[in-house]
N, C-alpha and C positions, 0 to 999 in steps of 0.2 A: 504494500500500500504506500499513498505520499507520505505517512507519516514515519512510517520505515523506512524512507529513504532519505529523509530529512534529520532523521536520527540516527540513519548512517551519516550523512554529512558532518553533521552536529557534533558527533564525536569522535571526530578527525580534527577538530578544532585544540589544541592543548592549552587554551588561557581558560576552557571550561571543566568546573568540577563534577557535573552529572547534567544529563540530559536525558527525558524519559520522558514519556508520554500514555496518555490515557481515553479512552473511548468510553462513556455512562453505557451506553447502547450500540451496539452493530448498526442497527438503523439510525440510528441518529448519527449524522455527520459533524458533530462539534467536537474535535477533540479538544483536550487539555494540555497543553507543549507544557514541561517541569526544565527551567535551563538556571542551573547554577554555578554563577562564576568563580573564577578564581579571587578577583574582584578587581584585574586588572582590562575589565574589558565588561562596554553594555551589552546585556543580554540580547535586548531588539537588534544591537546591531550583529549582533555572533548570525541570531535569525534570519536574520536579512542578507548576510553574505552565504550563510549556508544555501540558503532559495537563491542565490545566483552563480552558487557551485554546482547546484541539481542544474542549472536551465543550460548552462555551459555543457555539460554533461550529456543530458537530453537532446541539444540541439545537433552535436557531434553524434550518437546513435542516430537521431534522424538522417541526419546526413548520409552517413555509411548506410543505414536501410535502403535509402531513395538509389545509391548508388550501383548498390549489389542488384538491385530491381532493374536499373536499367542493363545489366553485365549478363 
């Protein structure tokens, strides 16, 4: 799921001291992100760079998808 993979980014991070995550419900789509820092670094921003580690990531698999499809 995105949130597994967000939490694989997440803790690839080393100014972070736990990161972990929670769902109330399978149906319900609200998790709860848990990001605790070293305190040498904002959490939103740890967040925030992580979700532009996934899209970098993401966009490169796309890429090599579209290209192996046209090969």
């Amino acid at each position: 799921s995105f949130c597994n993979a967000l939490q694989s980014a997440l803790l690839k991070d080393e100014t972070l001291d736990f990161v972990g995550y929670s769902i109330s419900h399978p149906l319900v789509a609200h998790p709860t992100i848990y990001i605790r820092t070293k305190g040498r670094r904002d959490a939103w921003r740890a967040l925030l760079d992580a979700a532009e580690v996934l899209t970098k990531e993401l966009n490169r698999i796309q890429k090599t998808f579209r290209e192996a499809l046209k090969g």
